[in-house]
Residue frames as a rotation matrix with the C-alpha (Angstrom) as fourth column:
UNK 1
0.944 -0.326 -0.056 -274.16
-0.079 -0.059 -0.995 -4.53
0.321 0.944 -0.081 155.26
UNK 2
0.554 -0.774 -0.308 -270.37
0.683 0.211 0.699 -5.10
-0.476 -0.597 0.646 155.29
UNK 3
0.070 -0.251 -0.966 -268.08
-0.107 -0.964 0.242 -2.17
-0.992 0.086 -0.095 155.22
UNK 4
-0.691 -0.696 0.195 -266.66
0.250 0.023 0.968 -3.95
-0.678 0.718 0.158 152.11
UNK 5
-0.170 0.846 0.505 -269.93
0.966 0.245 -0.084 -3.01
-0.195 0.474 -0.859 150.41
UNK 6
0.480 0.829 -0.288 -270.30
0.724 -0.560 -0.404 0.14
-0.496 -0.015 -0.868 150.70
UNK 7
0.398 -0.314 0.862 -269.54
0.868 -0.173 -0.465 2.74
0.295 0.934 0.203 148.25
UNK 8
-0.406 -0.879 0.250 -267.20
0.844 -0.465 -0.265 6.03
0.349 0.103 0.931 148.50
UNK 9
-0.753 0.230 0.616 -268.60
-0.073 -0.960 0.269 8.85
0.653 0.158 0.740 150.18
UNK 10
0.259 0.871 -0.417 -271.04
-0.017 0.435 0.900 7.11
0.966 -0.226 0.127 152.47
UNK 11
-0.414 0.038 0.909 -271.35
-0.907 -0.106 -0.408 7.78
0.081 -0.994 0.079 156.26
UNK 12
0.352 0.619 -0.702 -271.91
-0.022 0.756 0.655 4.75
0.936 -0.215 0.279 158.27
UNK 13
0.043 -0.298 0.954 -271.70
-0.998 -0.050 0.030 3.50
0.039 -0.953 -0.300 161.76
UNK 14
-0.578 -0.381 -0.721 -270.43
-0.518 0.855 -0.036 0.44
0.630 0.353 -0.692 162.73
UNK 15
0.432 0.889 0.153 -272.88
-0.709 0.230 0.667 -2.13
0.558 -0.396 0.729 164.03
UNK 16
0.747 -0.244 0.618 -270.86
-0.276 0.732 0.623 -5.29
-0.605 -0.636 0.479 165.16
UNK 17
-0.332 -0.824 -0.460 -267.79
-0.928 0.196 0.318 -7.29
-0.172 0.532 -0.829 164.09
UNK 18
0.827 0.423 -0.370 -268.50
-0.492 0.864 -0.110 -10.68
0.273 0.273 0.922 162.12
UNK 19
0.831 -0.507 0.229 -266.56
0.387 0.822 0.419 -13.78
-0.401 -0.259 0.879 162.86
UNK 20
0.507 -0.857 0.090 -262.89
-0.536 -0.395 -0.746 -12.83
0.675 0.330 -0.659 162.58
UNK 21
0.012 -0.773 -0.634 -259.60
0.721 0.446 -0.530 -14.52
0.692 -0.451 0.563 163.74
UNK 22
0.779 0.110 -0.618 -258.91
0.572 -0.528 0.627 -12.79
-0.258 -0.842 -0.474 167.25
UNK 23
0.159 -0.523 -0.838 -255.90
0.593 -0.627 0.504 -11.33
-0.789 -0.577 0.211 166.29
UNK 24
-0.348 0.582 0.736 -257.72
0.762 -0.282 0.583 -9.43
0.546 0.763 -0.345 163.43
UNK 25
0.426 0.734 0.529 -260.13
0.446 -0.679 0.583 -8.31
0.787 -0.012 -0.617 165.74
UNK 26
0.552 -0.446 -0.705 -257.92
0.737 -0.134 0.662 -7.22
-0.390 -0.885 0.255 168.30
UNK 27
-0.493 -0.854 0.167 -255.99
0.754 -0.324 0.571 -5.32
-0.433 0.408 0.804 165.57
UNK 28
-0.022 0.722 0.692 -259.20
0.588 -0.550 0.593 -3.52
0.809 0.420 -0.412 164.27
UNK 29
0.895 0.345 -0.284 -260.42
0.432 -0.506 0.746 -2.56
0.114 -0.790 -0.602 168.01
UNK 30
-0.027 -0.435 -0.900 -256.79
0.650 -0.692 0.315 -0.78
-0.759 -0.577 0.301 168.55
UNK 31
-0.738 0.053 0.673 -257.06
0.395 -0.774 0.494 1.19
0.547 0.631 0.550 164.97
UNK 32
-0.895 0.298 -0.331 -260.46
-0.275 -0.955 -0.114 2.39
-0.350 -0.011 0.937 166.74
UNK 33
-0.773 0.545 -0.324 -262.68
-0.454 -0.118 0.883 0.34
0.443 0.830 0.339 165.22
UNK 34
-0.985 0.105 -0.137 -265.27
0.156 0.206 -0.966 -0.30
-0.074 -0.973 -0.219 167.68
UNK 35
-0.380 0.905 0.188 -269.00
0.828 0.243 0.505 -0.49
0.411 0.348 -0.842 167.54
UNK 36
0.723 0.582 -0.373 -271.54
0.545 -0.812 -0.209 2.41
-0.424 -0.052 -0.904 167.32
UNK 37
-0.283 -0.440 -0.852 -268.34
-0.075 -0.876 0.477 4.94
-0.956 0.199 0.215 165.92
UNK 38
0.809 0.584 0.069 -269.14
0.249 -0.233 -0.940 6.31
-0.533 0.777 -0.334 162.88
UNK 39
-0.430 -0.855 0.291 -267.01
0.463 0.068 0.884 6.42
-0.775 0.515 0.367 159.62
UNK 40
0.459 0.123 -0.880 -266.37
-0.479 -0.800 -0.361 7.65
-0.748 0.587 -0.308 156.26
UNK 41
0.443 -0.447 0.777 -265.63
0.820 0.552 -0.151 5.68
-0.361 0.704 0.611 153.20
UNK 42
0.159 -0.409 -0.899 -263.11
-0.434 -0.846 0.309 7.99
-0.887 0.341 -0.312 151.62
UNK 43
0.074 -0.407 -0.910 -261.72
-0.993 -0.110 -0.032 5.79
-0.087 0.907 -0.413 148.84
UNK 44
0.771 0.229 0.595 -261.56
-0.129 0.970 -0.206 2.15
-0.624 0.082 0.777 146.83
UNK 45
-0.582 -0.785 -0.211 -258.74
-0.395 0.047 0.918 1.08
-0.711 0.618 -0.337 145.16
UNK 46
-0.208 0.459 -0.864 -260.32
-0.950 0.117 0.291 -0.07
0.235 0.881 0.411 141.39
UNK 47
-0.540 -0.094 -0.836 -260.08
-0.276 0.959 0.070 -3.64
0.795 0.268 -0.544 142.50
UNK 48
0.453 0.887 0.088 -261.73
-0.213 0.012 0.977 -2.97
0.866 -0.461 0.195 145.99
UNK 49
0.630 -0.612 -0.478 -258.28
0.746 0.307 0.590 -3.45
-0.214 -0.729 0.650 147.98
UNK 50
-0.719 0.433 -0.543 -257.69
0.682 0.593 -0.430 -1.76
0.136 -0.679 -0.721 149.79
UNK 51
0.435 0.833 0.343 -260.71
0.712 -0.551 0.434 0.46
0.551 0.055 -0.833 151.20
UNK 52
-0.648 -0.735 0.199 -259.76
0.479 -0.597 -0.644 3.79
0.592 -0.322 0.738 152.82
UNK 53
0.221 0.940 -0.260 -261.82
0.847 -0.053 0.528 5.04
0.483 -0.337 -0.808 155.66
UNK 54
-0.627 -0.313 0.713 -261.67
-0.221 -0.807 -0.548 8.37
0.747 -0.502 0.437 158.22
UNK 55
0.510 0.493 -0.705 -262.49
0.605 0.377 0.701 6.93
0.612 -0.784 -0.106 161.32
UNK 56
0.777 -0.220 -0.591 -261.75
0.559 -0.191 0.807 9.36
-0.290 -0.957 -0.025 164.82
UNK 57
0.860 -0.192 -0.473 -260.44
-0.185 -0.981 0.063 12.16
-0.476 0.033 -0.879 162.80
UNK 58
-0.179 -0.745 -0.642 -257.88
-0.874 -0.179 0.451 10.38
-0.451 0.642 -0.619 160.68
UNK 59
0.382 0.307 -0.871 -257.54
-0.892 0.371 -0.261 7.86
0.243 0.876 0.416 157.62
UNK 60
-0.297 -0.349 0.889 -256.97
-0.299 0.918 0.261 4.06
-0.907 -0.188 -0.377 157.93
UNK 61
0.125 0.326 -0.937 -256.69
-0.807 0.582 0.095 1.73
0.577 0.745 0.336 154.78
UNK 62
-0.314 -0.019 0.949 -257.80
-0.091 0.996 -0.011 -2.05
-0.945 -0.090 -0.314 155.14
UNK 63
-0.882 -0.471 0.002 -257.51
-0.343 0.646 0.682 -4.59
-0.322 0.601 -0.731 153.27
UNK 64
-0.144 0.894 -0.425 -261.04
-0.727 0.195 0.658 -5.72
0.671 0.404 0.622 151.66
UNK 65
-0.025 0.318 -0.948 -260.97
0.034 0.948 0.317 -8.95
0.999 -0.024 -0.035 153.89
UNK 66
-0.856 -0.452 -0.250 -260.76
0.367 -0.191 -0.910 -6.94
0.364 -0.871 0.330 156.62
UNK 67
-0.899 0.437 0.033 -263.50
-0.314 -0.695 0.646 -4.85
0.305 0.571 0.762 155.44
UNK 68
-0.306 0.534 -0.789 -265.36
-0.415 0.671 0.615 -7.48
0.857 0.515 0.016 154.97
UNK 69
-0.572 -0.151 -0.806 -265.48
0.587 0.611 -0.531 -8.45
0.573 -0.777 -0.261 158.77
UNK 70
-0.937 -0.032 -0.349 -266.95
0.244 -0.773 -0.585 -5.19
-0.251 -0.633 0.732 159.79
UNK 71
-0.147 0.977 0.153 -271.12
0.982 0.125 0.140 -4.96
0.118 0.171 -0.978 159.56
UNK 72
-0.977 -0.100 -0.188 -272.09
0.107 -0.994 -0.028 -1.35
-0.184 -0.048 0.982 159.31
UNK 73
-0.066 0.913 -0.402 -275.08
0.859 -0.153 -0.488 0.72
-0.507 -0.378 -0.774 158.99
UNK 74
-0.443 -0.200 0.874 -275.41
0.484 -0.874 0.046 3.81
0.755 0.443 0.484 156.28
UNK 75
-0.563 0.346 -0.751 -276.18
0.480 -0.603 -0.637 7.29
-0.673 -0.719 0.173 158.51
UNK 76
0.353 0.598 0.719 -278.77
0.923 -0.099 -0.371 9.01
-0.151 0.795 -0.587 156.69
């Protein structure tokens, strides 16, 4: 699934990044975002931009199309 998918309140872990411009993914991997870490959806803006997450003990908004780059996994 992609992060942008997934609904408020939902543990997941990230599985891989999906095709993305390098200096995207270069901008994700310093926020932290990095395969296997586990997140928190915290919040959606009504339109779905952007997505708020709590990743490594503090909050990061992206941008749906960012979102959208990031393949995840729900934790049960």
């Amino acid at each position: 699934m992609r992060l942008s998918e997934i609904k408020p309140g939902t543990k997941v872990k990230i599985v891989r990044m999906a095709e993305a411009p390098p200096v995207l993914k270069r901008r994700l991997l310093d926020m932290g975002v990095l395969s296997g870490e586990p997140l928190l959806v915290e919040r959606m803006a009504p339109l779905g931009d952007p997505i708020e997450i709590k990743i490594k003990g503090y909050r990061l908004s992206l941008r749906r199309e960012e979102a959208e780059k990031i393949l995840v996994e729900v934790i049960p």
